[in-house]
MDTraj code that builds the backbone (N, CA, C; nanometers):
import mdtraj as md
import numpy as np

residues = "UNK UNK UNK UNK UNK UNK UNK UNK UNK UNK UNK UNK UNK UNK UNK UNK UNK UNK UNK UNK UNK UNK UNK UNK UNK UNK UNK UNK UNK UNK UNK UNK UNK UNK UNK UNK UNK UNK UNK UNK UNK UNK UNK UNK UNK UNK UNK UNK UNK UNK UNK UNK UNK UNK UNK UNK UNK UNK UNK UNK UNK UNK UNK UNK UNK UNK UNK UNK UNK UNK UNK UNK".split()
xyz = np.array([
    [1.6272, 0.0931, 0.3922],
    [1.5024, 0.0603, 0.3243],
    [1.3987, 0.0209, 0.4300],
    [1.2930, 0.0580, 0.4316],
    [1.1590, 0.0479, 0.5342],
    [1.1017, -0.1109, 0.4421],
    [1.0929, -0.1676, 0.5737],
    [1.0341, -0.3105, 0.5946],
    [0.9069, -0.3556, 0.4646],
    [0.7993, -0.2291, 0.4214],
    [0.7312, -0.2280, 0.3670],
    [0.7741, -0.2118, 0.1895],
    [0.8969, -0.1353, 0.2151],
    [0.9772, -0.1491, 0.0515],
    [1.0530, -0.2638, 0.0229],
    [1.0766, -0.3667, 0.1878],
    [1.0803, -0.4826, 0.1037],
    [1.0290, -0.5773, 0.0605],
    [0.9119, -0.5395, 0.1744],
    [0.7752, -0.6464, 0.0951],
    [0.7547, -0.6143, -0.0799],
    [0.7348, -0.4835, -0.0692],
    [0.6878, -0.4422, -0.2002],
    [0.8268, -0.4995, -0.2833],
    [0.9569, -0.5248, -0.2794],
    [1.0159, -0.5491, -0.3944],
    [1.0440, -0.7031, -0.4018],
    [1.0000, -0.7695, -0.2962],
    [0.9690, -0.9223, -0.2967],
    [0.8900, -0.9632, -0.3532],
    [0.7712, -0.9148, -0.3570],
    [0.6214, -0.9446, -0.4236],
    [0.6589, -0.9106, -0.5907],
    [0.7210, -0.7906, -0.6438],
    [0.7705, -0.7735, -0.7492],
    [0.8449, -0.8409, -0.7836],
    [0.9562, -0.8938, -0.7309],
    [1.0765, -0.9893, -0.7975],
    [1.0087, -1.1144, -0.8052],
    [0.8587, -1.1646, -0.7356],
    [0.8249, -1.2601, -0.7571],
    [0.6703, -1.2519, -0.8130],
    [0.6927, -1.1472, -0.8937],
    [0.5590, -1.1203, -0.9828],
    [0.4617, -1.1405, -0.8981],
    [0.4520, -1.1024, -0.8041],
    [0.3160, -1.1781, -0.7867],
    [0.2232, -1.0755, -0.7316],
    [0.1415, -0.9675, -0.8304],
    [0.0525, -0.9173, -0.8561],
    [-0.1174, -0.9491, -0.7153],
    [-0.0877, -1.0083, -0.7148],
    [-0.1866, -1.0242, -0.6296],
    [-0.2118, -0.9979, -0.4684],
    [-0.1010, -1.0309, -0.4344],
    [-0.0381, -1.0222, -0.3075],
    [-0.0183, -0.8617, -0.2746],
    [0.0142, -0.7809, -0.4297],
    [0.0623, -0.6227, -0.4395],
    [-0.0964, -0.5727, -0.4014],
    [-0.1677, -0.6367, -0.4518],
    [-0.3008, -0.5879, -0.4354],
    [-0.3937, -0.6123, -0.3141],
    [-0.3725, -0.6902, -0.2943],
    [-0.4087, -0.7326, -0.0889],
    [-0.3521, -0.6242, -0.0192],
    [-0.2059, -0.6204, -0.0328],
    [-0.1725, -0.5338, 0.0770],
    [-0.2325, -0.3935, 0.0350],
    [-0.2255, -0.3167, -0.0899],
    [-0.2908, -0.2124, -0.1027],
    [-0.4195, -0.2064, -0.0458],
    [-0.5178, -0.3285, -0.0926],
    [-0.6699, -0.3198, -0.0370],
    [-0.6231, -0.2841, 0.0778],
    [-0.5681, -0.3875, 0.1725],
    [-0.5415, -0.3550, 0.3501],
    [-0.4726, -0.2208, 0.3819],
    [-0.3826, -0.1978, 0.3273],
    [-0.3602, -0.0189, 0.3463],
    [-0.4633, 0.0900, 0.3574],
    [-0.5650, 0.0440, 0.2219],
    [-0.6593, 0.1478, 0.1901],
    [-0.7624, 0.1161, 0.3265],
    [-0.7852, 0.0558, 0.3693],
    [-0.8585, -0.0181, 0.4935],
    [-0.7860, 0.0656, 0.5650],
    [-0.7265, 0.0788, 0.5792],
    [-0.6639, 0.0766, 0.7282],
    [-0.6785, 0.2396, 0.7442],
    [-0.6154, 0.2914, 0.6114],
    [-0.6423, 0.4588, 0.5962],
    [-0.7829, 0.5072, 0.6212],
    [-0.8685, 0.4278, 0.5227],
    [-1.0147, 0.4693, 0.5674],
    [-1.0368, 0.5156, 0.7137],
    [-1.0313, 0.3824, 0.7691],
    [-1.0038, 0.3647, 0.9262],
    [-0.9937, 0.4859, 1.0301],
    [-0.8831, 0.5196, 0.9773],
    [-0.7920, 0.6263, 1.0751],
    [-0.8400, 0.7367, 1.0367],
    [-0.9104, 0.7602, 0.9040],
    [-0.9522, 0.8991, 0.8879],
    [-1.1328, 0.8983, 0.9669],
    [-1.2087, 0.8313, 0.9485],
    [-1.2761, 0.7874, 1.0086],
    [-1.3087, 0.8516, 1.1864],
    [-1.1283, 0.7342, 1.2493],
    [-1.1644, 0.7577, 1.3610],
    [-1.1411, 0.9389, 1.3990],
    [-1.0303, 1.0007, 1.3222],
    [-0.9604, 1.1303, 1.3614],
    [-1.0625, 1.2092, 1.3768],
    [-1.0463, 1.3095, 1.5029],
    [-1.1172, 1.3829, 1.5718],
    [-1.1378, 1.4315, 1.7068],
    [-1.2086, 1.4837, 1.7313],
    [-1.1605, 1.5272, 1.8984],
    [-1.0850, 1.4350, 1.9741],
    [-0.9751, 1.5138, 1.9968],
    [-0.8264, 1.4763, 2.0792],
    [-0.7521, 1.3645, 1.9728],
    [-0.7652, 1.2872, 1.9032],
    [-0.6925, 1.2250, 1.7938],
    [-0.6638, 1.2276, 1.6909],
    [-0.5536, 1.2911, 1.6671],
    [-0.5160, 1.3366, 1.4940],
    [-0.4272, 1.2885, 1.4430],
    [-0.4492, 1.1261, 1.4052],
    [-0.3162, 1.0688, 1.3695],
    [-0.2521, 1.0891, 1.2238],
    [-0.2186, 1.2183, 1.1994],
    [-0.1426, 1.2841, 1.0612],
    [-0.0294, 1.1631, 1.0430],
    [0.0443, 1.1422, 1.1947],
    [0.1834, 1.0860, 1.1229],
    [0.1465, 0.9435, 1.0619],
    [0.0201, 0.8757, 1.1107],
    [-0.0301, 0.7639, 1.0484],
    [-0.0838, 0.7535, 0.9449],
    [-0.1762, 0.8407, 0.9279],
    [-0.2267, 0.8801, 0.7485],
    [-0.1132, 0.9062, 0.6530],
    [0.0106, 0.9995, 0.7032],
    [0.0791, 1.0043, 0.6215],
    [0.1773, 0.9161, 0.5379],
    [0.1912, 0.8021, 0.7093],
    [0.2516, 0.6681, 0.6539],
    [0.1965, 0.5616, 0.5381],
    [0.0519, 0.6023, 0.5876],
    [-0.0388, 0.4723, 0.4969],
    [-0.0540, 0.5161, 0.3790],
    [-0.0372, 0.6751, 0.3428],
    [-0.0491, 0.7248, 0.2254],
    [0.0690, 0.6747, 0.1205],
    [0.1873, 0.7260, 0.1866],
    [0.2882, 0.7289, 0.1223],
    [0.2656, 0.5117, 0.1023],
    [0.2784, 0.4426, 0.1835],
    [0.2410, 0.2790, 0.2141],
    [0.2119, 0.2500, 0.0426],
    [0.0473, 0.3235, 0.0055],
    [-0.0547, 0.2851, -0.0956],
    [0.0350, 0.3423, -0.2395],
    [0.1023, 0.4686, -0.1980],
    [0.1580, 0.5261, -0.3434],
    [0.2923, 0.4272, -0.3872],
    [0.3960, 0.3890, -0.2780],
    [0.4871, 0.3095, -0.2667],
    [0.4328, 0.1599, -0.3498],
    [0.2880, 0.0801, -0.3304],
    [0.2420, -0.0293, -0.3641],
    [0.1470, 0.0112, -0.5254],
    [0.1230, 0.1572, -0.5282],
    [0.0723, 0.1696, -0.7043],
    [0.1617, 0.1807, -0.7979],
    [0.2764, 0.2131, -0.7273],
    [0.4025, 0.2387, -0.8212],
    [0.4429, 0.0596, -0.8886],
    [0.4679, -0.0061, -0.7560],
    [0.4911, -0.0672, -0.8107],
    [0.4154, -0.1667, -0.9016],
    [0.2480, -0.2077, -0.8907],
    [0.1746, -0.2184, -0.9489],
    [0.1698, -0.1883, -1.0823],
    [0.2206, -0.0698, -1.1076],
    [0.2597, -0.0015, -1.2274],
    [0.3413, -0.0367, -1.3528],
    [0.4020, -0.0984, -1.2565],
    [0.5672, -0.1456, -1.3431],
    [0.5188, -0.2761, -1.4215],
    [0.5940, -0.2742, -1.5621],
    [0.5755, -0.3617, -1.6803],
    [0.5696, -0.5317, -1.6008],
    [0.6589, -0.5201, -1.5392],
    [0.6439, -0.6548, -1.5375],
    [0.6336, -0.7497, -1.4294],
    [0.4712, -0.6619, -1.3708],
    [0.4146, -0.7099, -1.2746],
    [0.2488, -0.6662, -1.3239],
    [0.2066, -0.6319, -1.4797],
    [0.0949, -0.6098, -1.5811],
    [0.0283, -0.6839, -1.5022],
    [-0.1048, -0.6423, -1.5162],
    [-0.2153, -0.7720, -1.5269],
    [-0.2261, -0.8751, -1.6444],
    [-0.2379, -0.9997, -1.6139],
    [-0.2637, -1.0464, -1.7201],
    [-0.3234, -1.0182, -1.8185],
    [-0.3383, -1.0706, -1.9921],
    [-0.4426, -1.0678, -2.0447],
    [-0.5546, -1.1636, -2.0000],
    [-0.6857, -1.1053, -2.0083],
    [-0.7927, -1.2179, -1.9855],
    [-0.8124, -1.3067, -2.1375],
])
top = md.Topology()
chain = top.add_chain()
for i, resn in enumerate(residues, 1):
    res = top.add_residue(resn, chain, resSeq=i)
    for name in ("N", "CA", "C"):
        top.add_atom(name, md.element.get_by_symbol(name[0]), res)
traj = md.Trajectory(xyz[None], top)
C-alpha cells in the first residue's frame, strides 16, 4: 500500500472529511504547478500522473457514505 493510501484510509477511519479535503486542495496545487511549469526540456508525466491518480485516490474516498458532508 503507497504511503498516500494510508493517509487516505486514516483520515477515513477517522471521518475526518476535512483533512480529505486539504490534501486534495494541496494535490490539485501541486498538479496545477507542474503542468504550469512543463515545457522545454521538462516533462514531468511521471509526476502528473502520480498527482492525478493522488486526487482520484482522495475523491473516491470523499465519496464514500460515511465520510458525507454534513447536513448544514
Amino acid at each position: 500500500m503507497k504511503a498516500i493510501e494510508q493517509i487516505i484510509a486514516g483520515y477515513v477511519s477517522l471521518k475526518d472529511r476535512r483533512a480529505l479535503e486539504n490534501i486534495r486542495d494541496h494535490r490539485r496545487r501541486l498538479l496545477q504547478e507542474t503542468l504550469m511549469r512543463s515545457g522545454a526540456g521538462f516533462h514531468p508525466s511521471t509526476v502528473i500522473d502520480t498527482l492525478q491518480e493522488e486526487v482520484d485516490l482522495i475523491e473516491a474516498a470523499l465519496a464514500r457514505p460515511e465520510i458525507a458532508p454534513e447536513a448544514s
